[in-house]
C-alpha positions as CSV (number, residue, x, y, z in Angstrom):
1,X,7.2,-27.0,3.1
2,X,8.6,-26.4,6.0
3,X,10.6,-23.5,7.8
4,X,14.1,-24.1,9.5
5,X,14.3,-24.9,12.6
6,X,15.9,-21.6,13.4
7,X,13.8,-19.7,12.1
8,X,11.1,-21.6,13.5
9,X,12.8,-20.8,17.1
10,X,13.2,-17.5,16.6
11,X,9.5,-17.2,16.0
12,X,8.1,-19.6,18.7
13,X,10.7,-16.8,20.6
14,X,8.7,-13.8,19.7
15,X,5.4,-15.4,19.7
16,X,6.1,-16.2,23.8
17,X,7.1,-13.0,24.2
18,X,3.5,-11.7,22.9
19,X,1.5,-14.0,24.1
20,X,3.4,-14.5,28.3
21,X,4.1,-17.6,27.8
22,X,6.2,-20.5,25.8
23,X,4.4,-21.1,22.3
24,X,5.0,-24.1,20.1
25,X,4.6,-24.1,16.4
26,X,2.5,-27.6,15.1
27,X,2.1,-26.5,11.6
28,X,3.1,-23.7,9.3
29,X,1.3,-23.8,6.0
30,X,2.0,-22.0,2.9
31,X,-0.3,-18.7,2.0
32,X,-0.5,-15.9,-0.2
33,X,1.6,-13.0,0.3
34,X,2.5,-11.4,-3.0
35,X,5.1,-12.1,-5.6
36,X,7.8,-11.5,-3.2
37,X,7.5,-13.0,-0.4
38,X,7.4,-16.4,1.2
39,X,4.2,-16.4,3.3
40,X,2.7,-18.9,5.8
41,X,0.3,-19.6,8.3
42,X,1.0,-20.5,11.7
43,X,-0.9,-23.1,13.5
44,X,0.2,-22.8,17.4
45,X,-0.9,-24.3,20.5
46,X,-1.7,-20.2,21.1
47,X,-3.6,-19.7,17.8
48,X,-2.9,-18.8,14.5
49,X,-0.8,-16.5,13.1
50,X,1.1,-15.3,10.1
51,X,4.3,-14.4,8.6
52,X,5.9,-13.3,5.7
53,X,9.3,-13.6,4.6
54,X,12.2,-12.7,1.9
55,X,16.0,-12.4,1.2
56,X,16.5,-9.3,3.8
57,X,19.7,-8.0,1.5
58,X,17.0,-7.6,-1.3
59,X,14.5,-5.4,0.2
60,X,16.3,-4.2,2.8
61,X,14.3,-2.5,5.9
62,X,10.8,-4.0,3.7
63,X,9.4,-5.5,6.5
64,X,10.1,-2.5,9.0
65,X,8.6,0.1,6.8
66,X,5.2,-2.4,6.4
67,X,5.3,-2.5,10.2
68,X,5.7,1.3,10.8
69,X,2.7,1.6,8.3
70,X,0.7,-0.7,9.7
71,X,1.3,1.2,13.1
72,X,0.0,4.4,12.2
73,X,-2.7,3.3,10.2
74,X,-3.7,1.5,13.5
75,X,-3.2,4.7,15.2
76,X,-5.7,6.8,13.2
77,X,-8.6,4.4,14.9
78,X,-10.4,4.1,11.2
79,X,-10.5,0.9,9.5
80,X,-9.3,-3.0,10.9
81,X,-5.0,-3.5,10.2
82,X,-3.5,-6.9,11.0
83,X,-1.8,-6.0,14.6
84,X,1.9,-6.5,14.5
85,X,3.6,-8.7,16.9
86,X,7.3,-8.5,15.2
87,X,10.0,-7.9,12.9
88,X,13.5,-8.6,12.2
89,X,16.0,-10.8,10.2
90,X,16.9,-14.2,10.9
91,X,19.8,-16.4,8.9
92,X,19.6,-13.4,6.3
93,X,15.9,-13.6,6.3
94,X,13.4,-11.2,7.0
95,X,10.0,-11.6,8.4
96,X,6.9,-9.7,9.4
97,X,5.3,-11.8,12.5
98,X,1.4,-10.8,12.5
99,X,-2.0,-11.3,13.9
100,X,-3.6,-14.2,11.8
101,X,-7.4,-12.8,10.1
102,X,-9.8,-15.0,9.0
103,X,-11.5,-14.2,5.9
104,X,-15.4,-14.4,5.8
105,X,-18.1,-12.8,3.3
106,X,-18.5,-9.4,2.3
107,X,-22.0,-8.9,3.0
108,X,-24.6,-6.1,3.6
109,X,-22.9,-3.0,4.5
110,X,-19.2,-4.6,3.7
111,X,-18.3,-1.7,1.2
112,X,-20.7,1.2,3.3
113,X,-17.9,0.7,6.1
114,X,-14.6,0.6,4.1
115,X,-16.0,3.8,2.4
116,X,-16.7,5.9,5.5
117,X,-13.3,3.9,7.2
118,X,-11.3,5.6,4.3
119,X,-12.8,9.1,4.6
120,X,-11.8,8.8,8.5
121,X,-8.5,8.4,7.9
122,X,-8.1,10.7,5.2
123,X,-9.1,13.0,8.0
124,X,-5.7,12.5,9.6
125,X,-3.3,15.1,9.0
126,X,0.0,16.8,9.0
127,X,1.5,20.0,8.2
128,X,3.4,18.4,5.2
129,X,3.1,16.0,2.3
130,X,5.6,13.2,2.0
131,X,6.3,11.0,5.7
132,X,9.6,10.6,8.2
133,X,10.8,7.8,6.6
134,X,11.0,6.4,3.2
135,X,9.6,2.9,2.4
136,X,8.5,1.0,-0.8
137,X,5.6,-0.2,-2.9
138,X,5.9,-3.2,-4.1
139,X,8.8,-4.0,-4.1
140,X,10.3,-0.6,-5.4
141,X,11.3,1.8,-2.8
142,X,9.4,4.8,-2.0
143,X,11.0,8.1,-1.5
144,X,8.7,10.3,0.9
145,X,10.7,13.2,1.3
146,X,8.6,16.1,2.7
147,X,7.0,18.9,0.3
148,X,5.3,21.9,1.4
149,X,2.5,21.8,-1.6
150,X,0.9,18.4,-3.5
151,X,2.0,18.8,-7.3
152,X,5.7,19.4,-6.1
153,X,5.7,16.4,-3.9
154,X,3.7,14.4,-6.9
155,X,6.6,15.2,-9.4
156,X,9.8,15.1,-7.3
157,X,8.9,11.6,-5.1
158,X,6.4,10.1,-7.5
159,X,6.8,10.9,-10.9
160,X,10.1,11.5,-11.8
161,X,11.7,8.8,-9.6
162,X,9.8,6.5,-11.7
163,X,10.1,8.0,-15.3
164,X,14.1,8.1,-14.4
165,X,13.8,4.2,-13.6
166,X,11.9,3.5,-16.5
167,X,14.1,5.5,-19.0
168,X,17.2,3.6,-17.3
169,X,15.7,0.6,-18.3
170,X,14.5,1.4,-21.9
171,X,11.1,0.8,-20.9
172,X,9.7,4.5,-21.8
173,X,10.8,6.5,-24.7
174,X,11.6,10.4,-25.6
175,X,7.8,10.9,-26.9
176,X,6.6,10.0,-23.5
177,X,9.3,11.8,-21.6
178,X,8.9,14.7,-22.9
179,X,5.1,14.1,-22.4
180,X,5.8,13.9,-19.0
181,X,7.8,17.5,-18.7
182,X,4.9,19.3,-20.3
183,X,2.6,17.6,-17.6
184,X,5.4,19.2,-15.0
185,X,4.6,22.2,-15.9
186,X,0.9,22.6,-15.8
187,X,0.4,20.3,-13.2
188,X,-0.1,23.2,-10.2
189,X,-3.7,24.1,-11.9
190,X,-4.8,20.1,-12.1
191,X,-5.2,19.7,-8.2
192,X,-7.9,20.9,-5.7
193,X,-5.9,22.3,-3.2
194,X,-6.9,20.0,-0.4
195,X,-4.5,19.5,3.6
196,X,-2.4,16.3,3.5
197,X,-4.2,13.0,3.9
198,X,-2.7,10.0,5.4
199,X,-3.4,7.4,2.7
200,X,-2.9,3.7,2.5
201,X,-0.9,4.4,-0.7
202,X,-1.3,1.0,-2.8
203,X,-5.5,0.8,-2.4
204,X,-6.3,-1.8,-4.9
205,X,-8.8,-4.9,-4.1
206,X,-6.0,-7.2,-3.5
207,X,-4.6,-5.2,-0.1
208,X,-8.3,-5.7,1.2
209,X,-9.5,-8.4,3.1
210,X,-12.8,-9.5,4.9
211,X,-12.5,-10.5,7.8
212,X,-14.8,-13.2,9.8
213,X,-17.6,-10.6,11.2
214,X,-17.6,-8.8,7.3
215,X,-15.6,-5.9,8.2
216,X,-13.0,-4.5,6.3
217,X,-9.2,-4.8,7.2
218,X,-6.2,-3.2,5.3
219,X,-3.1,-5.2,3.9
220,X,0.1,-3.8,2.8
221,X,0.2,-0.3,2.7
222,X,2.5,1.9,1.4
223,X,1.3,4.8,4.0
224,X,2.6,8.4,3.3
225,X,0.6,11.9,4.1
226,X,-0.6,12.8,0.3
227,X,-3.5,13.9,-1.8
228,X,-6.8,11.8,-1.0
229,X,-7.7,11.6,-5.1
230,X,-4.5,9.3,-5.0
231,X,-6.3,6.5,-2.5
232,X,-9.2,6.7,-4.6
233,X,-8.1,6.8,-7.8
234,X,-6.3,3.5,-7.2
235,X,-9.4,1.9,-6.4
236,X,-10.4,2.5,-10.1
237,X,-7.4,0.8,-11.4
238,X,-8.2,-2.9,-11.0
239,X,-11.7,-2.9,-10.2
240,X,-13.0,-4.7,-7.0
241,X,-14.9,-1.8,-5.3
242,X,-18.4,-1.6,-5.4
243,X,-20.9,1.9,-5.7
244,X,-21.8,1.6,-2.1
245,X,-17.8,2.0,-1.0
246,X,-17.8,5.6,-3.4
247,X,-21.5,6.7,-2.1
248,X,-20.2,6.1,1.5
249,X,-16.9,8.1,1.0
250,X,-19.0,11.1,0.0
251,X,-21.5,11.1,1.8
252,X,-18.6,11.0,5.0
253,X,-15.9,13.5,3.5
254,X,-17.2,14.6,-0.2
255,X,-14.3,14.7,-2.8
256,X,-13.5,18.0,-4.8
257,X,-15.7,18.1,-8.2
258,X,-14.1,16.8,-11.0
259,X,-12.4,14.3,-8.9
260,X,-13.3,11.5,-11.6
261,X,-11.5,13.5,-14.2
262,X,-8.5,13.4,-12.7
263,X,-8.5,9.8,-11.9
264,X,-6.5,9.1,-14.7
265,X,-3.5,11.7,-13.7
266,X,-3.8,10.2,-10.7
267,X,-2.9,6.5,-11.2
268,X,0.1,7.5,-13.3
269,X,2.1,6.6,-10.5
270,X,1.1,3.4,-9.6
271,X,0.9,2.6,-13.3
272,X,4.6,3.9,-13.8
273,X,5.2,1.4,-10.5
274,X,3.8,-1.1,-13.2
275,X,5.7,-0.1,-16.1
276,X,9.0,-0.8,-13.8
277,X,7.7,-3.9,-12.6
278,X,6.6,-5.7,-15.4
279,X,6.6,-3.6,-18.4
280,X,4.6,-4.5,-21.4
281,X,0.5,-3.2,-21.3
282,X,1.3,-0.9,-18.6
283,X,3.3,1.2,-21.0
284,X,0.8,1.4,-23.6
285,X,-1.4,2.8,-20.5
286,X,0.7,5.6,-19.7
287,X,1.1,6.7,-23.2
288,X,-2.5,6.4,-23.8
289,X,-3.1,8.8,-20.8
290,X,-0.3,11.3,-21.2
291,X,-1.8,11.6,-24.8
292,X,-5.3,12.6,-23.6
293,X,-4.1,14.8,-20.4
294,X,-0.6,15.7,-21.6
């Protein structure tokens, strides 16, 4: 498969820019890059690189708010990001231009350094929850507007967006709804009061990768300044992280007790991001938890 020759221009463009000098694309060759996205690596006569790619008039302004979130989580200085060379549309395409990673083993002390990594950049800070800009997970929009306390942020931009999408779509019903309400309103005792944390947002084992000297790098975030339970919670979800990763978290920044008891509240979101996206078992999840908490 190969990309059209304007689009392949328009990259060999942007790579020259980067690198200072004119770059010419030998091979681009398909890889993974989620359910929604066209994804391939580039062989150069500079290197390899990588790009994704979609309809732009689907997800519009995807691919910038990836970009700015791969920026700041750069900026905090705590774990490896793929750097980010460009963005933009092209014939009513849009791509993500970045730094090509090889993958390698996770070996001794792999899971000690994503741990302590994640605790540093929980560290970062603001004087609100939410972020300056909305963006998306997965590919459902994200609304980040500012709160000045966690379980008001949590229910306005997390909760309810999502229980109104999935009520639109006949995908939840009244039982669970009103589950949901009587969660609202107890929901300001559930949280450790804790600052806002800059999280990665969609922390499961597929947006971490390995890179060639076995450190850890972060893929596709869906960044916003929130409660650290949220980042670790998700971990939980689909497996993939190992004792050492949760030992080396505490030992760097220890969480709030009780923090495994409310692992469950936590992931309602992301599982509600589920319900949305695919439906089906994800449902029978949330109901199964707002039963036991709600």
């Amino acid at each position: 498969m190969r990309l059209q020759s304007t689009i392949r221009d328009r990259l060999c463009e942007r790579l020259g820019l980067h690198i200072g000098h004119q770059v010419d694309i030998r091979a681009e060759i398909p890889a993974g890059g989620g359910s929604i996205n066209d994804s391939y690596r580039l062989e150069t006569d500079a290197g390899r690189f990588f790009v994704k790619m979609n309809a732009a008039d689907r997800f519009p302004s995807l691919f910038e708010a990836e970009a700015d979130g791969l920026r700041r989580l750069h900026e905090a200085e705590a774990l490896r990001v793929p750097d980010v060379i460009d963005h933009g549309e092209i014939d009513g395409h849009g791509y993500l231009l970045l730094e090509w990673i090889e993958s390698g083993l996770k070996e001794h002390g792999f899971w000690e350094e994503l741990g302590r990594g994640l605790a540093r950049l929980h560290r970062h800070s603001q004087a609100q929850f939410g972020l300056d800009r909305d963006n998306y997970i997965g590919s459902l929009k994200q609304a980040n507007a500012p709160a000045a306390d966690w379980p008001s942020f949590f229910i306005r931009q997390r909760l309810e967006p999502q229980l109104k999408l999935a009520r639109d779509h006949q995908r939840l019903g009244d039982g669970a709804a009103f589950r949901f309400e009587r969660l609202f309103m107890q929901i300001d005792r559930l949280f450790p009061t804790e600052p806002p944390a800059l999280l990665h947002g969609d922390l499961w084992s597929g947006n971490i990768l390995c890179d060639a000297r076995s450190q850890p790098v972060l893929l596709d975030p869906a960044v916003h300044y929130g409660h650290r339970e949220m980042d670790l919670a998700m971990t939980r979800l689909f497996g993939g992280f190992e004792d050492p990763f949760y030992a080396a978290y505490h030992a760097e920044w220890p969480l709030a007790e009780g923090w495994e008891e409310r692992v469950d509240l936590c992931n309602l979101y992301p599982l509600m991001v589920h319900v949305n996206l695919f439906g089906g078992a994800y449902t029978a999840q949330v109901e199964s938890i707002l039963k036991r908490i709600a």
